[in-house]
C-alpha positions as CSV (number, residue, x, y, z in Angstrom):
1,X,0.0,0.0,0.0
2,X,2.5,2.3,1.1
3,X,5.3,2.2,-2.5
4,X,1.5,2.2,-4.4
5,X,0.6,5.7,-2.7
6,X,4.5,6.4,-3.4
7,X,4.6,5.8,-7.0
8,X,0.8,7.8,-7.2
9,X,1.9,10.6,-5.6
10,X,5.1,10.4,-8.0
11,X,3.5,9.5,-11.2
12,X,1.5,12.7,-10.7
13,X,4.8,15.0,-10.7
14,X,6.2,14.1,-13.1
15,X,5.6,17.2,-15.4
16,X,6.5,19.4,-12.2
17,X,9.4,18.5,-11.0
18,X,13.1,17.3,-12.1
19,X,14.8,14.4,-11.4
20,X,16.2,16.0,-8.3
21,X,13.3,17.3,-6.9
22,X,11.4,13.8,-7.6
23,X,14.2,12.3,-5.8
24,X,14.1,14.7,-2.8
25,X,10.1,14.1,-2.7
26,X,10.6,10.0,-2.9
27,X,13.0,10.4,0.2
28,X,10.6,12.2,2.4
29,X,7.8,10.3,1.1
30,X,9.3,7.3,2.5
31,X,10.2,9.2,5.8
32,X,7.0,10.7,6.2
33,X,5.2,7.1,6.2
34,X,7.7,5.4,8.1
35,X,7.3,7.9,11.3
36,X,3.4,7.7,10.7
37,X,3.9,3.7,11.0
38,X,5.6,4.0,14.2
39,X,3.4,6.9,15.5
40,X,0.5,4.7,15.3
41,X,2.1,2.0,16.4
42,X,0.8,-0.1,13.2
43,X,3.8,-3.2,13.5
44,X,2.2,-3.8,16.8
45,X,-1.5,-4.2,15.7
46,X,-2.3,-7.1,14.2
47,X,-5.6,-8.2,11.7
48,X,-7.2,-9.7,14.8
49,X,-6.4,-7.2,16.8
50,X,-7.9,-4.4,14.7
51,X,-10.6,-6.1,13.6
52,X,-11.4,-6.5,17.7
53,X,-10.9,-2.7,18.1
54,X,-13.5,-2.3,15.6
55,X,-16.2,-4.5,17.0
56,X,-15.9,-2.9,19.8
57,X,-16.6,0.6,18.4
58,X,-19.4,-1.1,16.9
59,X,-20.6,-2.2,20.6
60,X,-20.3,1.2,21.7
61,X,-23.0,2.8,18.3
62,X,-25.2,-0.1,20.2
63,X,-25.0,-2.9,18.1
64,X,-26.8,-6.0,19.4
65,X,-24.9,-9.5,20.2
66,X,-26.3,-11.0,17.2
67,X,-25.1,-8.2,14.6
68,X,-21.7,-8.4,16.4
69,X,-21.7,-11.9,15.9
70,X,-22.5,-11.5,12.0
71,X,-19.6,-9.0,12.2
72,X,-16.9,-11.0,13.2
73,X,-17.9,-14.2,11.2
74,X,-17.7,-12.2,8.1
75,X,-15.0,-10.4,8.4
76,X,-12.9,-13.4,9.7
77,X,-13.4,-15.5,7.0
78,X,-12.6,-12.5,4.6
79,X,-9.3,-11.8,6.4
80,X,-8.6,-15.5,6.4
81,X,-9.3,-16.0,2.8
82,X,-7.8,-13.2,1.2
83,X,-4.1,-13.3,3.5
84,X,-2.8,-10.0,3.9
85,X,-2.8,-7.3,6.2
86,X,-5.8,-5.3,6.5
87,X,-3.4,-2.2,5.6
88,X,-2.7,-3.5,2.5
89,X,-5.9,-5.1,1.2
90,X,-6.7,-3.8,-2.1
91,X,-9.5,-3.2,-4.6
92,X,-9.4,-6.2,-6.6
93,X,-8.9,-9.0,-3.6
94,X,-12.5,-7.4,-2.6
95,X,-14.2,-8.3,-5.2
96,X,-12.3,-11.3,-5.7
97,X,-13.1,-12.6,-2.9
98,X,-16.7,-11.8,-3.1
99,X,-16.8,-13.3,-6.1
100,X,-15.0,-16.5,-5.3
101,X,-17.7,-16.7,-2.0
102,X,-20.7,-16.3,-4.6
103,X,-19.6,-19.5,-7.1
104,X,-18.0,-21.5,-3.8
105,X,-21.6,-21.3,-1.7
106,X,-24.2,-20.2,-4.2
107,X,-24.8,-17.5,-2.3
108,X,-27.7,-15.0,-3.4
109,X,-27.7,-11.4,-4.1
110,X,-29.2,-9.8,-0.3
111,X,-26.5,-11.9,1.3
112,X,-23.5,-10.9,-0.9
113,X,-24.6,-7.1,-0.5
114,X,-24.2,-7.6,3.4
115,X,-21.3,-9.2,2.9
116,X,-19.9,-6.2,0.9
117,X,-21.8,-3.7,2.8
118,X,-19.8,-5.1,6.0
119,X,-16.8,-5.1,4.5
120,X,-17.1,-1.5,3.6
121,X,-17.7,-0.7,7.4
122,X,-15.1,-2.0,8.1
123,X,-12.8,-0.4,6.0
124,X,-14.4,2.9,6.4
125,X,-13.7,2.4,9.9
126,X,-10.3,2.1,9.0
127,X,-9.4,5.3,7.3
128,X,-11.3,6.8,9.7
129,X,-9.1,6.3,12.1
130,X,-6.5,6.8,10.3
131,X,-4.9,3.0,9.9
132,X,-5.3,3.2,6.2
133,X,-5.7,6.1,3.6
134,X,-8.2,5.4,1.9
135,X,-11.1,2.0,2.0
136,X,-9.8,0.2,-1.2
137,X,-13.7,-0.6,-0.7
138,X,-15.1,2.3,-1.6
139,X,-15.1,2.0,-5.6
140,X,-17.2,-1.9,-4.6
141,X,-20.6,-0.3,-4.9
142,X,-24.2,-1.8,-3.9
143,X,-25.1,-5.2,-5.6
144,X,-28.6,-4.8,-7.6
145,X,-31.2,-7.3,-5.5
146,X,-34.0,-8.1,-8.2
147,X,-37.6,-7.1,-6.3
148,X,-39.8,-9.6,-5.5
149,X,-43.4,-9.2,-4.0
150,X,-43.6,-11.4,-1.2
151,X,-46.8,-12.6,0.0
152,X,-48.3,-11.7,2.9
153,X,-51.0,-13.1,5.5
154,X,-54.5,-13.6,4.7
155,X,-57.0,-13.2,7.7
156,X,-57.6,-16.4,6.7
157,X,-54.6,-17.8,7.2
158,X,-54.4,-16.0,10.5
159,X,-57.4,-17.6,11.9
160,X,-55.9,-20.9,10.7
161,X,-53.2,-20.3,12.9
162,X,-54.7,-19.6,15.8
163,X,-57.2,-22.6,15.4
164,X,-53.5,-24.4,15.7
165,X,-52.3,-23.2,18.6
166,X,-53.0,-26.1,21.4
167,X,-52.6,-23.7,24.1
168,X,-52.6,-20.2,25.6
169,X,-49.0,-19.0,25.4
170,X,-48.8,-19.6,21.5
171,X,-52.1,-18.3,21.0
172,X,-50.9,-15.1,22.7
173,X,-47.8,-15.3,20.3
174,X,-49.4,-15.2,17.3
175,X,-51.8,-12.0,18.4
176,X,-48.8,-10.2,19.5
177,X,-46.8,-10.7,16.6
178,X,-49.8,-10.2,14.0
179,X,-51.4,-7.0,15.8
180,X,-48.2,-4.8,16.8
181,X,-45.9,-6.1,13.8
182,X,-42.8,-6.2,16.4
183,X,-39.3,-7.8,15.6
184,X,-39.0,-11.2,16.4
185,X,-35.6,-10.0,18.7
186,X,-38.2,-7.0,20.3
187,X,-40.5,-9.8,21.0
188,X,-38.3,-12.1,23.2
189,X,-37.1,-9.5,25.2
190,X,-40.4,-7.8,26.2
191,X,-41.6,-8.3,30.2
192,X,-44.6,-8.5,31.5
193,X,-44.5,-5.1,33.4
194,X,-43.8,-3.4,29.4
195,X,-47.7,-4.2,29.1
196,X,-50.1,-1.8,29.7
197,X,-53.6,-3.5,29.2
198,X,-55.6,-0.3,30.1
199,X,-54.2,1.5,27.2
200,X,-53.4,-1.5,24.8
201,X,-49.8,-0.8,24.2
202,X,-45.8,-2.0,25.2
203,X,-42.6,-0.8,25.3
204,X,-40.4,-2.3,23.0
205,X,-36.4,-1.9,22.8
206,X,-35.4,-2.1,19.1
207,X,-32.2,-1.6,17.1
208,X,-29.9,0.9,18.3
209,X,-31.2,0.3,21.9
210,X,-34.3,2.8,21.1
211,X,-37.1,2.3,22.7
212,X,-40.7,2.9,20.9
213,X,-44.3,2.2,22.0
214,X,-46.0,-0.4,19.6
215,X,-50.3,-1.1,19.9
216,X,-52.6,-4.1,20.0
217,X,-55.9,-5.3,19.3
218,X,-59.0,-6.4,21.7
219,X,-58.6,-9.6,20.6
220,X,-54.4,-9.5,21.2
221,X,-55.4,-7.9,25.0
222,X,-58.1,-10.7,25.8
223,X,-55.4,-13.9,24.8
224,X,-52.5,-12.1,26.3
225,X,-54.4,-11.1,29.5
226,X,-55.7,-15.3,29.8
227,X,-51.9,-16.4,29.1
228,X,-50.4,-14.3,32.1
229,X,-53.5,-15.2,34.6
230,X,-52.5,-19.1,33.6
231,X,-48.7,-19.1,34.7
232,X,-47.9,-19.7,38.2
233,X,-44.1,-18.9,37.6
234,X,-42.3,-15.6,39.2
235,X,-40.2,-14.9,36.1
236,X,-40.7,-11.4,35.0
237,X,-40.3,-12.1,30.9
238,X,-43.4,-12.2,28.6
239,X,-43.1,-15.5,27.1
240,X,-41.3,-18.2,28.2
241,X,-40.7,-22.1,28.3
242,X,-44.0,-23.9,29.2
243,X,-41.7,-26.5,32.0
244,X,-39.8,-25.8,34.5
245,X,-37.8,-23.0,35.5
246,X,-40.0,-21.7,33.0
247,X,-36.9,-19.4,31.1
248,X,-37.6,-16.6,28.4
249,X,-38.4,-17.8,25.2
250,X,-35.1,-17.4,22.5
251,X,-35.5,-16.3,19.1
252,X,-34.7,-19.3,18.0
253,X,-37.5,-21.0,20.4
254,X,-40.1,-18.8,18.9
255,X,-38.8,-19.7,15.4
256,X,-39.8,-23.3,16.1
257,X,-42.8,-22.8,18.0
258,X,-44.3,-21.0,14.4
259,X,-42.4,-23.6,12.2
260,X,-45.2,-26.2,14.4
261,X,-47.8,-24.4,13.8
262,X,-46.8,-24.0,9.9
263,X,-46.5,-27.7,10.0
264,X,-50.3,-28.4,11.3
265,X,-51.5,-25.9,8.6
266,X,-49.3,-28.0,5.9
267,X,-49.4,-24.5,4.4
268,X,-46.5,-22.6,3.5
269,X,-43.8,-21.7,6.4
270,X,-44.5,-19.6,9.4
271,X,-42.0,-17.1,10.2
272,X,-42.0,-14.5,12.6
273,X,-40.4,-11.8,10.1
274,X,-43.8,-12.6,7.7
275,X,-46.2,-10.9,10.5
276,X,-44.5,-7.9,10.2
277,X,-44.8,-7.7,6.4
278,X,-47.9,-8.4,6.7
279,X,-49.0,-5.6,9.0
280,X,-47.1,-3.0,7.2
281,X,-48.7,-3.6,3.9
282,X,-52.3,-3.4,5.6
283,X,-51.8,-0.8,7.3
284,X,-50.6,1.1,4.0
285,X,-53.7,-0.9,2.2
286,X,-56.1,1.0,4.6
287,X,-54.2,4.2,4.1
288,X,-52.3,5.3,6.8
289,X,-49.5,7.6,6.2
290,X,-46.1,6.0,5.2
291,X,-44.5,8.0,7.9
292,X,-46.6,6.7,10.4
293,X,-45.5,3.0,9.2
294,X,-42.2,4.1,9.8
295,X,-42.6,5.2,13.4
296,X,-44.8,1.9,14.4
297,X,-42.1,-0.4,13.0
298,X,-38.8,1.5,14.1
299,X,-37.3,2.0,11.2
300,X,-34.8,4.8,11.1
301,X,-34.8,5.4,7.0
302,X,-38.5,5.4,5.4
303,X,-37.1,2.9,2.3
304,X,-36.8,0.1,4.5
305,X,-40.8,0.4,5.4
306,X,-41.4,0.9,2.0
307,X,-39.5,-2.4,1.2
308,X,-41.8,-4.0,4.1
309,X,-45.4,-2.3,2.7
310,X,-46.0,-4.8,-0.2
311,X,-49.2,-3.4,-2.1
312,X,-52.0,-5.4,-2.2
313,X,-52.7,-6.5,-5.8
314,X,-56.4,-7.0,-5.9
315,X,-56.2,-3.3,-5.0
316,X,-53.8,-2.2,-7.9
317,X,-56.1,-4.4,-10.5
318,X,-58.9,-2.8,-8.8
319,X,-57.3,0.6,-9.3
320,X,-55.9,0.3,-12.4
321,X,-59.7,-0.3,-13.6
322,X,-60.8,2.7,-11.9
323,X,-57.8,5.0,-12.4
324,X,-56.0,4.3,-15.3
325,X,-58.7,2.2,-17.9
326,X,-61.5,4.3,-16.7
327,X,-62.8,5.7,-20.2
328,X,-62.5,2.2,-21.5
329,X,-64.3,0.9,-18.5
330,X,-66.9,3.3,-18.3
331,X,-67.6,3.4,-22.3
332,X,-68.6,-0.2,-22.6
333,X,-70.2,0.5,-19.2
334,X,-72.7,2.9,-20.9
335,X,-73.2,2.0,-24.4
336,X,-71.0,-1.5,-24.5
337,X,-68.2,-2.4,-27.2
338,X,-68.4,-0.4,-30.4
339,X,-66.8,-2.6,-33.0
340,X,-67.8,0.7,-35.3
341,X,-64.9,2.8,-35.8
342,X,-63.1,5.4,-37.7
343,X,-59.7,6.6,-38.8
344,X,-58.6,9.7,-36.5
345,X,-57.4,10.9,-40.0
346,X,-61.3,11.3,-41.2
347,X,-62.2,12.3,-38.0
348,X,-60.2,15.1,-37.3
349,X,-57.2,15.4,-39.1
350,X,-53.6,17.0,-37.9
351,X,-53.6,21.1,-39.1
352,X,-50.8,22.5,-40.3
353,X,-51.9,26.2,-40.8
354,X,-49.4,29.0,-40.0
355,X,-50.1,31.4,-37.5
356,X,-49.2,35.2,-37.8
357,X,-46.2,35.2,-35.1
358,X,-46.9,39.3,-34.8
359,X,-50.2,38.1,-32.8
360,X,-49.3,36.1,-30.3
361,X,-49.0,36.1,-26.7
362,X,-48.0,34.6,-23.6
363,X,-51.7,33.5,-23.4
364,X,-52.2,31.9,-27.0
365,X,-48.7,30.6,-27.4
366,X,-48.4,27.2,-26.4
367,X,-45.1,25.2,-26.6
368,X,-44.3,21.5,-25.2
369,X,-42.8,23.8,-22.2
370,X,-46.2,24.9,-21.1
371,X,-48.6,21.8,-21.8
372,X,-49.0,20.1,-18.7
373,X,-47.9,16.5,-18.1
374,X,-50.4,13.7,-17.3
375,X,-53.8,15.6,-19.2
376,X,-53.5,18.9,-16.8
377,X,-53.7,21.5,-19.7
378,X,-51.7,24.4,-20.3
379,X,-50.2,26.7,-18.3
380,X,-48.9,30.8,-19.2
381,X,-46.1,31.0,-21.9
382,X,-42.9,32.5,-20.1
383,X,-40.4,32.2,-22.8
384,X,-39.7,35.3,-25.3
385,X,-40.8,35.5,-28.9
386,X,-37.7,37.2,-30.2
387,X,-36.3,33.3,-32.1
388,X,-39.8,32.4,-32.9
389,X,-39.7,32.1,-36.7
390,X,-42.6,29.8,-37.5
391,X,-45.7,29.0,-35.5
392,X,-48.9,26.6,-36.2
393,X,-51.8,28.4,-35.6
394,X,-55.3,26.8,-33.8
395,X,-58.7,27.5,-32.8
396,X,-60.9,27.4,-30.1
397,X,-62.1,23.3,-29.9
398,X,-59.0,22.1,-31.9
399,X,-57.5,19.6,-29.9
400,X,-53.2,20.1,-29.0
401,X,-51.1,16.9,-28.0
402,X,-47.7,17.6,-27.5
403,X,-45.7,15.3,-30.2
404,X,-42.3,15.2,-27.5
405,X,-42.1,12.1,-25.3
406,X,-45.5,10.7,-25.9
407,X,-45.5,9.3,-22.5
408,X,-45.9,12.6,-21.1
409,X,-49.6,12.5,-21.9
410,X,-49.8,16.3,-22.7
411,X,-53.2,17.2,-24.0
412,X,-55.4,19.8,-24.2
413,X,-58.8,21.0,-25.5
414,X,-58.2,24.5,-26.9
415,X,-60.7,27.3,-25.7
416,X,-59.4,30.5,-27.7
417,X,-57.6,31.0,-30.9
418,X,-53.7,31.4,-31.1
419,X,-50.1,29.8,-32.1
420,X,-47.9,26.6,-30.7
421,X,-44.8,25.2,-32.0
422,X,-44.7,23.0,-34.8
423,X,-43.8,20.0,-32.1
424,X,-47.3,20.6,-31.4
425,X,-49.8,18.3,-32.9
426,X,-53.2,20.3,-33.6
427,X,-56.3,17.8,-34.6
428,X,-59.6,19.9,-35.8
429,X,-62.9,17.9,-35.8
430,X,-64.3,18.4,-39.5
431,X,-67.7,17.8,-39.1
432,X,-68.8,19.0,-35.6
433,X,-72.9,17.5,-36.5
434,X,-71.6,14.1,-36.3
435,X,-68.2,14.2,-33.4
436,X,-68.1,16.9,-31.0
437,X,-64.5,18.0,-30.5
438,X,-65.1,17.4,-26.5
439,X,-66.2,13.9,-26.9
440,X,-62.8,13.2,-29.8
441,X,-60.9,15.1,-26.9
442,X,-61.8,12.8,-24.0
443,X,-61.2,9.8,-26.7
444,X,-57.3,10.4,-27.2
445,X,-57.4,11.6,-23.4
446,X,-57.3,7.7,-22.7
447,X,-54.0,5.8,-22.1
448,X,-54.4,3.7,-25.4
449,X,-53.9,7.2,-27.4
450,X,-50.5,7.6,-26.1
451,X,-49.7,4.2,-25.8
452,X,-50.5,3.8,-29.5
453,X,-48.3,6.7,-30.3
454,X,-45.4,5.4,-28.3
455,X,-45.9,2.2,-30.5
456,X,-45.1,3.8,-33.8
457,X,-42.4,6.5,-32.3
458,X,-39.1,7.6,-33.9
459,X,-36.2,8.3,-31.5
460,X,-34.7,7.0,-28.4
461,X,-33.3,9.5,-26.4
462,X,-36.7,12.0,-27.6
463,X,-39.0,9.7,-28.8
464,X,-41.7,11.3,-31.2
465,X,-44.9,9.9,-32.3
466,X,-45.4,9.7,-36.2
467,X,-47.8,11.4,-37.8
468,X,-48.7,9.3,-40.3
469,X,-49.3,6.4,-37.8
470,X,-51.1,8.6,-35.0
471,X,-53.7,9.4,-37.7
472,X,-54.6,5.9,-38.0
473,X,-55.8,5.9,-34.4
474,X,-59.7,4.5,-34.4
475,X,-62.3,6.6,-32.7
476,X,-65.6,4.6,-31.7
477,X,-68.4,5.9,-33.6
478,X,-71.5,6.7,-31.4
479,X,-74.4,9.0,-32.1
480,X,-74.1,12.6,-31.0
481,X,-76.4,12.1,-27.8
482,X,-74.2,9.5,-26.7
483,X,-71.5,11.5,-27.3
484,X,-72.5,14.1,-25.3
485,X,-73.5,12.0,-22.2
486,X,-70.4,10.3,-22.5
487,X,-68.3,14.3,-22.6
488,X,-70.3,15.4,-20.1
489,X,-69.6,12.1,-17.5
490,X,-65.8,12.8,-18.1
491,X,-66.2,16.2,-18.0
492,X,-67.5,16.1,-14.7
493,X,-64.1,13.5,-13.8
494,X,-61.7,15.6,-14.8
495,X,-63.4,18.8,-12.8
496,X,-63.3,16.8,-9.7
497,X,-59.7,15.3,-10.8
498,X,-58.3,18.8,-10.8
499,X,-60.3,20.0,-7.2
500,X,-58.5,17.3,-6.0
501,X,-54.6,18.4,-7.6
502,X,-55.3,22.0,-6.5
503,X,-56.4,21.3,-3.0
504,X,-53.1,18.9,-2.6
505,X,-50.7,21.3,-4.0
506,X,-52.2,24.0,-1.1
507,X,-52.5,21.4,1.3
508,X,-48.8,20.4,0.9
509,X,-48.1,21.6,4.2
């Protein structure tokens, strides 16, 4: 490590100095790092030794036994396996020896980031306090962990469970764990005098030795309450052993008391982790604030409860009907499918007129700048008009989708006369007695519109729809009193969608 920084520190010189002044630098180089060796002592300190000292700082930030544990496992068999000195551990024997740990146990992606993530502590720790120069781990950067939804529990399942339990401790177990969503570590460590029945909450100690209050149900209070009025023990912890003396329950023991009670269901496997999951994403289900998630589980970084609130997807499907494929939905709904269609093109075709650039106005010119995204209209034109050299011109009812990243959904139904840019796509209805522009407006409005323009787009980087291809877009044909109970339905949406988006944005607070 120390002829490496050397030979940096020279190598980046060279076009300063001579010979002789590289030479003078290289001698007090190596003087400099020699008396910071013996300063700190380093020839005295050994791998074991540091990696003690650094446990024991990690001790100290409150780290339980069983992360300390994990700590010294890891980084044992890393020392072990890769044969140097700490000091002089490089880039490349990291991710060697990650790699060689992957292929050698199989290992999956979530444990080889926590292997690399404490690895990284450890090193940081190290230049931290000054032992190395810089972590040769700090270029090793998070391993991608693909997402997967897991499941949850049903109330179903639940109920299952507690039809299982054969008696009054493991009924008590189950309620606690399902109702307050505590760690399985907060759980075995709870005492009876952290209940308070009266108010239906406990004290819990989690990570970081921080204490939080957690909440239960009727139901949890009722079992729990029958479960202490049964023991006839003096031993002041909430669950224990069901025989004499009657010790706290471990981790491990409650692990196998809800592997049993998997095992009666012959269902899939019971874990104490799963209850927690499972409360998170109900309570998000039934819309509590995400930050209040965070506070009842103890996490100290709101991504982690978002990793635990696993959406419901009866609800997205449900949602996606109501939300996202509501014209669709809501069409066949009132007049059912309309296998009668025509062309966009003969409907209302694209309008290329030019507009007199001497007439415009912040209010009447409209670029891709000031359409709205997501079908929110326009807003006031703040650019200047001194580079304007061409402009399309449009009327009041013609219809403006912005042709730039179709994805944007950028729509609106003009209602005055004036100019947009030529990256403006303006559709006029040409025979307002049989399609009213309002009800063609709220037809490309829909999510198959831009989808359908995304499917024949030029460009990678800025993808544009082509014209040629948006013009073959089919438009159901209905008569006009359809039409207009169909405009004014989704007229009345859209005035209740925007309510909504203008009371949030002055409700941000």
């Amino acid at each position: 490590m120390k002829k490496e920084l050397i030979n940096t520190i020279e190598q980046g010189m060279l076009g300063i100095l001579n010979n002789e002044q590289l030479a003078k630098l290289h001698e007090v180089l190596e003087l400099s790092f020699t008396m910071f060796a013996e300063n700190r002592g380093d020839s005295q300190q050994s791998n074991d030794e540091l990696l003690k000292l650094f446990l024991s700082a990690k001790q100290v930030e409150g780290c339980s036994e069983r992360s300390l544990k994990y700590y010294r496992t890891t980084l044992s068999k890393m020392i072990v396996k890769i044969d140097k000195s700490v000091r002089q551990v490089e880039t490349n024997d990291i991710r060697a020896y990650i790699s060689d740990y992957e292929n050698e146990s199989n290992a999956g992606k979530v444990t080889l980031d926590n292997i690399r993530r404490i690895i990284s502590s450890f090193f940081a720790w190290l230049e931290d306090e000054n032992y190395i120069v810089k972590s040769p781990a700090r270029r090793i950067h998070k391993i991608r962990v693909g997402k997967t939804v897991k499941d949850v529990y049903s109330d179903e399942e639940l109920e299952q469970m507690r039809d299982t339990c054969t008696n009054l401790r493991d009924l008590a177990i189950i309620d606690v764990l399902s109702s307050t969503g505590i760690r399985v570590g907060e759980l075995v460590n709870l005492n009876i005098a952290d209940v308070d029945f009266e108010k239906r909450e406990c004290v819990v100690m989690g990570k970081g030795n921080k204490q939080r209050k957690v909440y239960f149900d009727a139901r949890t209070k009722i079992h729990l309450y029958e479960y202490i009025a049964s023991r006839h023990d003096e031993t002041k912890a909430l669950f224990v052993s069901l025989n004499n003396p009657h010790n706290r329950l471990s981790i491990r023991g409650i692990e196998t008391i809800l592997h049993k009670v998997g095992s009666n269901l012959k269902s899939t496997k019971v874990h104490p982790h799963k209850f927690r999951r499972t409360l998170a994403t109900k309570a998000i289900d039934k819309g509590m604030p995400i930050e209040q998630v965070q506070v009842l589980l103890g996490h100290s970084q709101i991504d982690t409860t978002l990793r635990y609130a696993m959406v419901n997807q009866n609800n997205v499907k449900a949602s996606h009907h109501k939300y996202i494929g509501w014209f669709k939905s809501k069409f066949v709904e009132m007049f059912g499918n309309i296998e009668d269609r025509t062309k966009l093109a003969l409907v209302a075709p694209l309008h290329t007129d030019r507009a007199d650039i001497k007439m415009l106005s912040i209010d009447s010119y409209i670029t891709t700048d000031n359409m709205l995204q997501n079908r929110r209209g326009i807003t006031t034109y703040t650019g200047t008009f001194e580079n304007i050299t061409a402009a399309v011109g449009y009327y009041c009812n013609d219809i403006l989708v912005s042709n730039i990243r179709p994805y944007l959904k950028k729509i609106w139904l003009s209602d005055r006369n004036g100019g947009c840019s030529p990256d403006i796509l303006v559709f006029r209805v040409t025979d307002e007695s049989k399609f009213l522009p309002i009800y063609v407006y709220y037809a490309l409005y829909q999510d198959d519109f831009f989808d359908f323009m995304m499917d024949g787009k030029k460009g990678l980087k800025m993808p544009r729809g082509d014209k040629n291809s948006i013009l073959n877009y089919q438009i159901p044909n209905v008569a006009m009193p359809q039409q207009k109970v169909f405009a004014d339905y989704a007229l009345s949406c859209d005035k209740l969608k925007f309510e909504a988006h203008s009371y949030q944005q002055s409700h941000k607070e």
